[in-house]
C-alpha positions in Angstrom: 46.5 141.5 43.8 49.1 140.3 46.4 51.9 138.3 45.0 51.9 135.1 46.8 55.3 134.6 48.8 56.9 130.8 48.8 56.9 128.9 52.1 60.3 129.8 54.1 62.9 126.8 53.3 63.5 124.0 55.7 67.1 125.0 55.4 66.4 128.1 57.6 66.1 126.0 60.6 70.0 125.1 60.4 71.7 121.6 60.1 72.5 118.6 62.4 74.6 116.0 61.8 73.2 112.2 61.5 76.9 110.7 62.4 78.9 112.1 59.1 75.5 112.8 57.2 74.3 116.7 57.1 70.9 117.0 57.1 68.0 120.4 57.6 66.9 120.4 60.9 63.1 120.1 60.2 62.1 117.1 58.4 59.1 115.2 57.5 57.7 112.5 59.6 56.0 109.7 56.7 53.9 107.8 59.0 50.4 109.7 58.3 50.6 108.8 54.5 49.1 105.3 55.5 45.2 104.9 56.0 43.3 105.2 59.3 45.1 103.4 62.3 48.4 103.5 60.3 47.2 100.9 58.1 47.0 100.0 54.4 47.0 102.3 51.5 45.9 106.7 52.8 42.0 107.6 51.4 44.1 109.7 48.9 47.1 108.8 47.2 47.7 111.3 45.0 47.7 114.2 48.1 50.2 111.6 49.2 52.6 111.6 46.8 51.8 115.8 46.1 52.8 116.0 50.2 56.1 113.9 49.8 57.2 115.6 46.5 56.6 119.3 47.9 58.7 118.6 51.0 61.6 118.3 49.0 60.4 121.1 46.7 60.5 123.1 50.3 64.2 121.8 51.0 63.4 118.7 53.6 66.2 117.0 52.9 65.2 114.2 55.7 62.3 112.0 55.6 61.5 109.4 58.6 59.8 106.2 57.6 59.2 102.8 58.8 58.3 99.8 57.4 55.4 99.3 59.8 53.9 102.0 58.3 50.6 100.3 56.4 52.9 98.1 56.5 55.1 98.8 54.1 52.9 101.4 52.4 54.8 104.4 53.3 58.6 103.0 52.3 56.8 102.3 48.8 54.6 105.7 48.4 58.1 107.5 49.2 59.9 105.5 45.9 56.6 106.3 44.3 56.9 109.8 44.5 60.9 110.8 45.0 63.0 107.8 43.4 65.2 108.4 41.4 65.8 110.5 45.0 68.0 113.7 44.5 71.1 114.6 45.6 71.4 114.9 49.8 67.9 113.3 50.7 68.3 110.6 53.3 65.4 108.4 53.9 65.8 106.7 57.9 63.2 103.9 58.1 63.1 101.3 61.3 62.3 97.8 61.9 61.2 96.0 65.2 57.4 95.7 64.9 55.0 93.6 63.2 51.5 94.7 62.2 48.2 92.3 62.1 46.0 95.1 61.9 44.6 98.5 61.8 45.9 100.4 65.2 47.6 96.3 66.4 51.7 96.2 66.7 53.6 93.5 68.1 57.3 93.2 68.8 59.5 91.4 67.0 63.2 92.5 67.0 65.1 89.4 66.8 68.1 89.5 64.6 66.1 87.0 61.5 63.2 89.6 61.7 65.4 92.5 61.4 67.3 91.1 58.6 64.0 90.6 57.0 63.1 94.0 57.5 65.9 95.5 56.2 65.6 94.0 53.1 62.4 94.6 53.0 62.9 98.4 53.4 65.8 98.1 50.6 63.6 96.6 47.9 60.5 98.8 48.7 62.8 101.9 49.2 64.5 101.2 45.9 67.9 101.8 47.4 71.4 99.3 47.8 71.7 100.9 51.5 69.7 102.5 53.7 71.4 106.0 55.6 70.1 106.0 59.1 67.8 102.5 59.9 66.6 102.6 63.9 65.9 99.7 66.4 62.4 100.9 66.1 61.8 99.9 69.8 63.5 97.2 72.2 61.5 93.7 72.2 61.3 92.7 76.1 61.4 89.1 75.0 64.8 89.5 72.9 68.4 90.1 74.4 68.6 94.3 73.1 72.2 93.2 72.3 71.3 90.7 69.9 69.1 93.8 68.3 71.4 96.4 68.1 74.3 93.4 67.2 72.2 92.2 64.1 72.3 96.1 62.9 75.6 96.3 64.1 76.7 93.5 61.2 74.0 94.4 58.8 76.3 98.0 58.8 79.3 96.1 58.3 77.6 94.3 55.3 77.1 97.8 53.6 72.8 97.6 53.8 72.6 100.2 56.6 75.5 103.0 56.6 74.4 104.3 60.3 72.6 103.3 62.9 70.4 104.7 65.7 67.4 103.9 68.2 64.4 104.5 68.9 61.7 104.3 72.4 64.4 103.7 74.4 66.1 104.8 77.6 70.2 106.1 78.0 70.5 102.7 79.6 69.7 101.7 76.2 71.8 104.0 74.2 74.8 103.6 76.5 74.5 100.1 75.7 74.0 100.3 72.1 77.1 102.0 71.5 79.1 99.7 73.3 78.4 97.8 70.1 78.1 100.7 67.1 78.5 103.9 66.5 74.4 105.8 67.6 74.3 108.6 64.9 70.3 109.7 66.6 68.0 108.6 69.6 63.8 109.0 68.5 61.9 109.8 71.6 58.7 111.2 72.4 59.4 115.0 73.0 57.8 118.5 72.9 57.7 121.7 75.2 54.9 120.2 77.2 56.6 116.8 77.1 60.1 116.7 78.3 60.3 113.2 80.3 63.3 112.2 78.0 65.0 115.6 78.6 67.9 113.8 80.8 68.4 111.4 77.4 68.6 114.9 74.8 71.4 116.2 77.2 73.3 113.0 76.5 72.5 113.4 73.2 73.5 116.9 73.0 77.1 116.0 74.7 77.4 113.7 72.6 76.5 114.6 69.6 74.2 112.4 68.7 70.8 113.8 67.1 67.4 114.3 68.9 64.9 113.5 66.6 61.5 114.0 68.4 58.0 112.5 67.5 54.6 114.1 69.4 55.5 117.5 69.6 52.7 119.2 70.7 51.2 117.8 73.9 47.0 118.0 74.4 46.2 119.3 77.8 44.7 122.3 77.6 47.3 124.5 79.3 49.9 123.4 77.1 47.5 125.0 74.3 46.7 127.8 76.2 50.4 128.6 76.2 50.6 127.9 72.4 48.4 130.2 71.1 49.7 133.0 73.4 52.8 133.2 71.9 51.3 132.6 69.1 49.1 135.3 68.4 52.1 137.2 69.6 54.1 136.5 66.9 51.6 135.9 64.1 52.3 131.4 63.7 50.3 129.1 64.6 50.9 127.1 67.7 52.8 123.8 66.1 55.1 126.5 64.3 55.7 127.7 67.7 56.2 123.9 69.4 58.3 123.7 66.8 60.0 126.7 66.8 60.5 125.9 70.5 62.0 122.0 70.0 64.5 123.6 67.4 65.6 126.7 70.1 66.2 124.0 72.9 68.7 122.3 71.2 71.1 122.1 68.4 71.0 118.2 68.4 67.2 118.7 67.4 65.3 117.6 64.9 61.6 117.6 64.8 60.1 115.4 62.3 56.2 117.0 61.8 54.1 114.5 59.9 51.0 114.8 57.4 49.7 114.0 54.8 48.2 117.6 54.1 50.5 120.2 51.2 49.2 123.0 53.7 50.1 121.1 56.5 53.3 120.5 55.4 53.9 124.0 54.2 53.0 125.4 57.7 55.6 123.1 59.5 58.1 124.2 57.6 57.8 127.4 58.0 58.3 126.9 61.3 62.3 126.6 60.2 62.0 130.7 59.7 60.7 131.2 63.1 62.9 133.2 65.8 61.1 132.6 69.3 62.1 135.1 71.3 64.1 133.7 74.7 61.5 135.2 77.2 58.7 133.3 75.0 60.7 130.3 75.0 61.2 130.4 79.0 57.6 130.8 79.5 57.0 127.7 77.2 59.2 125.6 78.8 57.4 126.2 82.3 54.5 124.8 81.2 53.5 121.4 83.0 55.0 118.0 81.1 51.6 116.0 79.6 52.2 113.3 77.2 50.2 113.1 74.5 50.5 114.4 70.3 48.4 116.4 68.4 50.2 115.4 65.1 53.4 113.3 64.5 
């Protein structure tokens, strides 16, 4: 009988810098632990906590949260399962929305809901500070300065140790760090997705990370493309949109969620994956769609 070979590391993929924080560059994304529309408790909580404890098991040394994930649910499933948290995790949750229901999310990013939030995240997180905490997105009915400016003093207070943004434009981040130090920008990006590529330049020159959400876009020649290069090199085709975010830049750092072990274990294998450059030219012609298979 074969012996059965561990799933590559997620330190194969390299390291990026969240302002002075190392971290791998493929993480794990925490919002698909919830139920169905990202609310309330998932249909199995024990796969849950299984999925969060074998990431680090695989070396994901950065989980992405919020706490209008259930809401709440995911922070405290993440406690559940890794706290006392070892050495070198860093948990980044956000705040800026406000749930009422399955699939429903409302903005709210004043500075008193923020606060709020943050605490919130502390006590469900189980931790004194939090390492990276995101603007989740900018509230069109609250001055963005007052946003950022709440985070901004909450940092100086000792509850958040970094800062960064999320949904937002480089309007937005240039902005921002007129007011504190933006250690990573959360966009929607993938091969077949590169509307914020402009904003990941800036990143890149500035060394702030990428960390992209929907990386796999749904139109049918995007997946065409996929599975080419996939068969080709024996992945599947979200190791290979993965393989292809983490050979675009070194600023990036995909955050693939699920609440699936085998899931999990196939993203991260992704880490080990060398695309070749002609592969990752032809991927990278392939037409912009938005859209996500899997966060």
């Amino acid at each position: 009988m074969a012996q059965k070979t561990e799933t590559p590391l997620a330190a194969a993929a390299g390291t990026v810098l969240l302002g002075d924080i190392p971290v791998h560059r493929i993480g794990y994304g925490a919002m698909r632990l919830t139920g169905k529309g990202i609310w309330g408790p998932p249909a199995d909580r024990n796969a849950a906590l299984a999925t969060l404890r074998r990431a680090v098991e695989l070396g994901v040394n950065f989980i992405d949260t919020a706490d209008s994930y259930g809401p709440g649910i995911s922070e405290s499933l993440i406690a559940e399962a890794l706290s006392p948290y070892p050495r070198g995790l860093v948990i980044a949750t956000k705040g800026g929305w406000e749930r009422v229901g399955p699939g429903q999310w409302i903005h709210n990013a004043s500075p008193k809901h923020l606060q709020e939030a943050v605490e919130g995240s502390l006590q469900r997180l189980r931790l004194d500070h939090i390492d990276v905490y995101y603007l989740h997105v900018p509230d069109m009915a609250v001055s963005f300065d007052a946003s950022v400016g709440a985070l901004a003093q909450m940092r100086e207070q000792g509850k958040i140790r970094h800062v960064a943004l999320s949904n937002v434009t480089l309007e937005h981040l240039q902005r921002a760090q007129k007011i504190v130090p933006i250690v990573a920008v959360q966009n929607r990006y993938g091969f077949a997705d590169r509307e914020w590529d402009y904003l990941l330049n800036y990143c890149e020159q500035h060394g702030i990370a990428f960390v992209p959400w929907a990386p796999l876009g749904q139109n049918r020649q995007a997946n065409d493309a996929l599975q080419q290069v996939a068969n080709k090199l024996g992945a599947s085709p979200l190791q290979v949109a993965l393989a292809w975010l983490l050979h675009r830049s070194p600023v990036m750092a995909p955050i693939p969620g699920t609440s699936s072990v085998a899931h999990l274990e196939e993203n991260v294998a992704a880490a080990s994956l060398k695309l070749p450059d002609d592969d990752f030219k032809t991927l990278s012609q392939v037409t912009s769609a938005p859209a996500n298979l899997r966060d």
